[in-house]
C-alpha positions, 0 to 999 in steps of 0.5 A, spaced: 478 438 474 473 442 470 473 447 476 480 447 477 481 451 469 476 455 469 479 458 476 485 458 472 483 461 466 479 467 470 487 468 474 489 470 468 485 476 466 488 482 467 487 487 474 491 493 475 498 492 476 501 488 471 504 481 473 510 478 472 511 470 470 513 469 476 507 471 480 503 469 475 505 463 476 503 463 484 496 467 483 494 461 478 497 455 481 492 458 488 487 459 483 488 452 480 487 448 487 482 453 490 477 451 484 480 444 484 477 443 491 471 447 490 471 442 485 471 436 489 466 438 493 461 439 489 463 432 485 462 429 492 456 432 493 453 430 486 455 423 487 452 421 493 446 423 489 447 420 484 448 414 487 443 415 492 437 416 485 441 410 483 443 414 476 451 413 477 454 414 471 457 408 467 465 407 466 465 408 459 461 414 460 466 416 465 472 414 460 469 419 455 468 424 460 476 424 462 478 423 455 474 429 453 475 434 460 482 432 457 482 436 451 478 442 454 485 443 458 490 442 453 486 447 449 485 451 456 492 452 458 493 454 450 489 459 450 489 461 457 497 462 456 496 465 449 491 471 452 495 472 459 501 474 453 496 479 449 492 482 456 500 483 459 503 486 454 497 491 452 498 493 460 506 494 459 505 498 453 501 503 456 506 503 462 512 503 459 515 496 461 517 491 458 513 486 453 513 479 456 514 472 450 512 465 449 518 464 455 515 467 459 509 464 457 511 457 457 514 458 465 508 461 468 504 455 465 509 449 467 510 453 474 502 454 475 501 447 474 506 444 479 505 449 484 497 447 483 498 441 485 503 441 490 497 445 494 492 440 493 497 434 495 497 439 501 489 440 501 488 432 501 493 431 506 489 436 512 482 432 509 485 425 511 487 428 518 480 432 520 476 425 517 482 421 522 480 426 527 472 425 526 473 417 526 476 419 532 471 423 535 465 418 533 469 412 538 469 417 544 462 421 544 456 419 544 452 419 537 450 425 534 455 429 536 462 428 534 461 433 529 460 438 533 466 435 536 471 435 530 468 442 528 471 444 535 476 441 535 479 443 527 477 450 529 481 451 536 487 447 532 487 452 527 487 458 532 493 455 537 497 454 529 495 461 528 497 464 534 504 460 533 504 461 527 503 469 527 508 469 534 514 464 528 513 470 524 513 477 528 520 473 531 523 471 524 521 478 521 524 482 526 530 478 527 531 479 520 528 486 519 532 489 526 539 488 525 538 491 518 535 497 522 541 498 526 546 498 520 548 504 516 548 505 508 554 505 506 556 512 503 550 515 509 554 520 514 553 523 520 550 531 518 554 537 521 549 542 519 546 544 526 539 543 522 538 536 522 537 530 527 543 526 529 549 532 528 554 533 534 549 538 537 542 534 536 538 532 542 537 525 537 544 521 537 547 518 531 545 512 533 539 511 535 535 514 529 536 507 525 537 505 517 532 510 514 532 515 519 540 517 517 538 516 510 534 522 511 537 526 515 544 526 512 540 528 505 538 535 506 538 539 501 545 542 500 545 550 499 548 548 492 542 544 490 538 550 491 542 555 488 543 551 482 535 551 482 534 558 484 540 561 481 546 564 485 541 571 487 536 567 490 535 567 499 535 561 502 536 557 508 538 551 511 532 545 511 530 543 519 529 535 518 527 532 524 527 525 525 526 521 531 528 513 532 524 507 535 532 506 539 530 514 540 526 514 546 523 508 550 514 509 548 511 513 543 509 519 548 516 520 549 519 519 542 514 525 540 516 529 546 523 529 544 521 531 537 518 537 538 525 539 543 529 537 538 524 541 532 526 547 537 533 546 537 534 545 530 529 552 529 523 548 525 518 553 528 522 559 525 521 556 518 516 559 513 513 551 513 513 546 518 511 539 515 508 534 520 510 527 516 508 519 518 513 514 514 512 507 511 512 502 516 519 501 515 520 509 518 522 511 510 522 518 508 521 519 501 527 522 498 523 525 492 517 528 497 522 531 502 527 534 496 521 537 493 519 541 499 525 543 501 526 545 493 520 549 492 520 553 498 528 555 498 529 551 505 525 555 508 522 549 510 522 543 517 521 536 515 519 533 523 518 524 523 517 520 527 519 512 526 513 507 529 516 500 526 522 498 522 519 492 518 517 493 512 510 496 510 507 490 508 509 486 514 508 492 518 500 493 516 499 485 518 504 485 525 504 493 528 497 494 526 495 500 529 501 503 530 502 508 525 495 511 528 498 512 534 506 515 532 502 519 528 495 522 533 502 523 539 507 526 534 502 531 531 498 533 537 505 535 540 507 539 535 501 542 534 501 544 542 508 547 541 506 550 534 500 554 538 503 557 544 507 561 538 503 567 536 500 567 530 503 571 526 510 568 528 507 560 526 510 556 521 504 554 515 503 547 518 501 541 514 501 533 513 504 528 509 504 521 509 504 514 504 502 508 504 502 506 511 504 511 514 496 516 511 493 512 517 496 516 522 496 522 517 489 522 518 488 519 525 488 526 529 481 528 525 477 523 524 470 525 525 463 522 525 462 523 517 466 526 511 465 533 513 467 533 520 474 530 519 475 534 514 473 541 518 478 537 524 483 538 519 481 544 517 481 548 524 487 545 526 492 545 520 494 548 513 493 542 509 495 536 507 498 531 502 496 524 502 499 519 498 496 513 495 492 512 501 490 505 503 483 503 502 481 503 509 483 509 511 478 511 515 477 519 512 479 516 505 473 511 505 468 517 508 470 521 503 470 516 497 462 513 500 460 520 501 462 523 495 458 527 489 453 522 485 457 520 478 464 521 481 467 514 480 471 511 486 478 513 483 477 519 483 471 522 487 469 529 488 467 531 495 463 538 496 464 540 489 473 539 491 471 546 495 477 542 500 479 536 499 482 534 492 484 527 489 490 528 484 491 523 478 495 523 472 488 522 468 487 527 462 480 527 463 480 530 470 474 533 473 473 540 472 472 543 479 472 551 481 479 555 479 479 558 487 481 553 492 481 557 498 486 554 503 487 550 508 487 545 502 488 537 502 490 534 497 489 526 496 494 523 490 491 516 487 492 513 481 486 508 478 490 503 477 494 503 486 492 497 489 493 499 495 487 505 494 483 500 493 485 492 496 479 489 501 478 482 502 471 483 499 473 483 492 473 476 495 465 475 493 464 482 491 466 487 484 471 491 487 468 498 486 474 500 481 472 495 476 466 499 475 465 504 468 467 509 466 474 505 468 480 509 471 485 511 464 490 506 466 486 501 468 485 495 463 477 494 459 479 487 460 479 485 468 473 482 470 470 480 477 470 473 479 469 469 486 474 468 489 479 469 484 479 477 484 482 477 491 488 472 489 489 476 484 489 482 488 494 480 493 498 479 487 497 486 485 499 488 492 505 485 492 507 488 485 505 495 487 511 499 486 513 494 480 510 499 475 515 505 472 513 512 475 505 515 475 503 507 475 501 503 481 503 505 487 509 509 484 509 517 485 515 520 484 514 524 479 508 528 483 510 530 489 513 536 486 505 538 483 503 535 490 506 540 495 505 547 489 498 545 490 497 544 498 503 550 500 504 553 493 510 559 494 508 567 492 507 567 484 509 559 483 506 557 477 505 551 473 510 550 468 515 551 475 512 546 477 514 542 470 521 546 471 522 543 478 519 536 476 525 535 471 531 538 475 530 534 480 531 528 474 525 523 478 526 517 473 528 511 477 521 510 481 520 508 488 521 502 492 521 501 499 528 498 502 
């Protein structure tokens, strides 16, 4: 029990999404058990040495020692709850969100408690059920072995429920997740402009593009949004989006195909930028970004994606692992090829982009032996890049972030002296790198409080490196490592990553716009159109995933 409140009172320290009730209720209620268990544990091993030395406590003893475990909970719980109000709402008010009381308090304390011990009803359940399974073990081997036996035999059930357990949940989730692919939202309509997939001309039907690839093609940029932005003097074109579905075509290979045919119908290589872009495991297109592009080069731009999975990001890492590397290796190196029998003063500037998930296959193409050889694959093969909210174990985003210069901290590391390669944030106190950025340039946008740039299971019995000083602006002086314990606490903060307002998190709607004016800036664009983009296009509400 005493192990049980200290893991309790370490799940409320703060990390780097702020947490809801709710979810803190989970978090400390998993911790609350796990400390519980470890607890036991260790109290079993210490009584039968006890009992072994012949130093068993006496029960008046033990009546004390409940009686005073007792009080050090009550006062516990007080003052866990009492510092989990003061650390969230010091988190809220920088971000903007709003404060959490008593209430909030009282619900997170009550159903921490409850959850807590429904899992250690459930823990001694599956420890009565292995010490049936050893007795049993002892009857039919012979001495000496029926451990080993019972080891086997707990390892090779827990490995027969897992893969029954994860084949349950890739079924549930796409018996959920594909129907809501195949339906339309309402007020989405099939484009008639030429330009984009799913028109009455398109080699990519209607149809087949699925809920986030309609969303995306039928909101090109209008020629009226550009004027208003650009004024009625302004030359303009019509935006290419290319989007080809999961339904579009039978294999990876031949849904990338398909996209470079319908990126030449549509006129994508006659545009002045052409963007190869990966989406989220669900197959979103993030409005702010491709509106942003469009915006900033007149429509003169193409938009081509290709759709790897409908599930959303976080199913789609644990149950389509691997398949945005390879949507984003074929798609990529098939434009590329096509992009190259052009001649070279007829080619588009070609770049990437991607979130989330979908930076894995952004940087899938060009991973080298070490930091500078992916990023001089980059560079001989594109115009640059914008990489958002990269995951952490991205392999060109951990060579970069192992490899970068001494005294640069993890959230915003310089590599090279940023000669290429730029991480982007809303820090005040950026480092000071040179003013040439030659180009091609490749911009990383990462927040120091995007769990998703920093999520790894080592957080499990290591610091987590974001918790070094100096720490990122908004990230609380008050997290703290402990076993365990972190990484509960970081699932927690993965599951909330786009709960913050914009700038926060894993939130960038507000910088896409500064993104894409540093990768491929207009002639003459500056930064206060940048400022001046930014709030016409009136970003506010902030991402979320559908």
């Amino acid at each position: 029990m005493a192990l049980g409140l200290l893991f309790w009172l370490q799940a409320a320290t703060p990390t780097l999404i702020p947490r809801t009730w709710a979810v803190q209720a989970v978090v400390s209620g998993v911790a609350l058990a796990v400390g519980y268990g470890i607890g036991t544990l260790v109290g079993r091993v210490a009584q039968s040495l006890l009992e072994r030395w012949d130093l068993s406590p006496s029960s008046r003893v033990l009546r004390r020692a409940l009686v005073v475990l007792g009080i050090v909970w009550l006062l516990g719980v007080a003052t866990g709850a009492l510092l989990w109000v003061g650390w969230q709402n010091d988190q809220r008010g920088f971000m903007g969100m709003t404060a959490v009381g008593w209430v909030d308090a009282l619900l997170m304390v009550a159903s921490s408690a409850v959850l807590g011990a429904v899992l250690v009803v459930i823990g001694h359940a599956i420890g009565k059920a292995v010490a049936a399974l050893n007795r049993l073990s002892r009857r039919l081997v012979p001495a000496g072995l029926d451990l080993l036996v019972t080891v086997l035999l707990v390892v090779a059930l827990g490995i027969v429920l897992g893969g029954v357990g994860f084949r349950a949940v890739t079924a549930l989730a796409n018996s959920v997740y594909a129907p809501v692919n195949a339906g339309t939202n309402e007020g989405t309509l099939a484009p008639n402009s030429s330009s984009v997939s799913g028109s009455s001309g398109s080699y990519v039907a209607w149809n087949t593009l699925g809920r986030m690839g309609r969303d995306f093609v039928a909101s090109a940029t209008t020629a009226h949004q550009l004027e208003t932005f650009h004024g009625g003097d302004a030359v303009f074109a019509d935006p290419v989006r290319v989007y080809v579905g999961v339904d579009s075509a039978g294999s990876v290979e031949e849904r990338a195909e398909l996209a470079v045919r319908e990126l030449d119908r549509a006129g994508g290589f006659d545009r002045k930028v052409l963007a190869v872009w990966v989406p989220t495991g669900s197959g979103w297109m993030i409005p702010e970004a491709a509106t942003g592009l469009e915006q900033l080069h007149r429509g003169d731009t193409a938009i081509v994606a290709m759709q790897y999975s409908f599930l959303p990001s976080l199913l789609s890492i644990f149950l389509d692992g691997g398949q945005a590397n390879d949507a984003g290796t074929a798609l990529f190196n098939a434009v590329h090829a096509r992009w190259s029998d052009l001649p070279p003063d007829q080619r588009p500037v070609l770049v990437l982009f991607g979130k989330s998930l979908g930076t894995a296959g952004v940087e899938a193409p060009f991973v080298g032996g070490n930091a500078t050889s992916s990023v001089a694959n980059v560079v001989a093969r594109t115009d640059g890049a914008l990489i958002v909210g990269a995951k952490q174990m991205n392999p060109i985003h951990s060579q970069l972030t192992r490899e970068r210069e001494p005294g640069s901290p993890v959230w915003q590391p310089v590599f090279d002296a940023g000669r290429t390669v730029r991480f982007l944030s809303r820090d005040p106190h950026q480092p000071a790198l040179d003013v040439d950025w030659p180009a091609p340039r490749i911009v990383y946008l990462q927040y120091p409080s995007d769990p998703v740039a920093f999520w790894s299971v080592e957080a499990l019995w290591r610091a987590p490196d974001w918790m070094d000083r100096p720490r990122g602006y908004d990230v609380s002086d008050d997290a703290r490592w402990f076993p365990i314990v972190s990484a509960v606490q970081a699932v927690g903060d993965m599951i909330l990553q786009l709960s913050t307002p914009p700038g926060f998190g894993h939130d960038y709607s507000t910088d896409y716009v500064n993104g894409w004016a540093r990768v491929v800036p207009p002639d003459g664009w500056t930064d206060a159109d940048t400022e001046r983009l930014t709030a016409f296009l009136d970003i506010g509400e902030g991402e979320s995933e559908p």
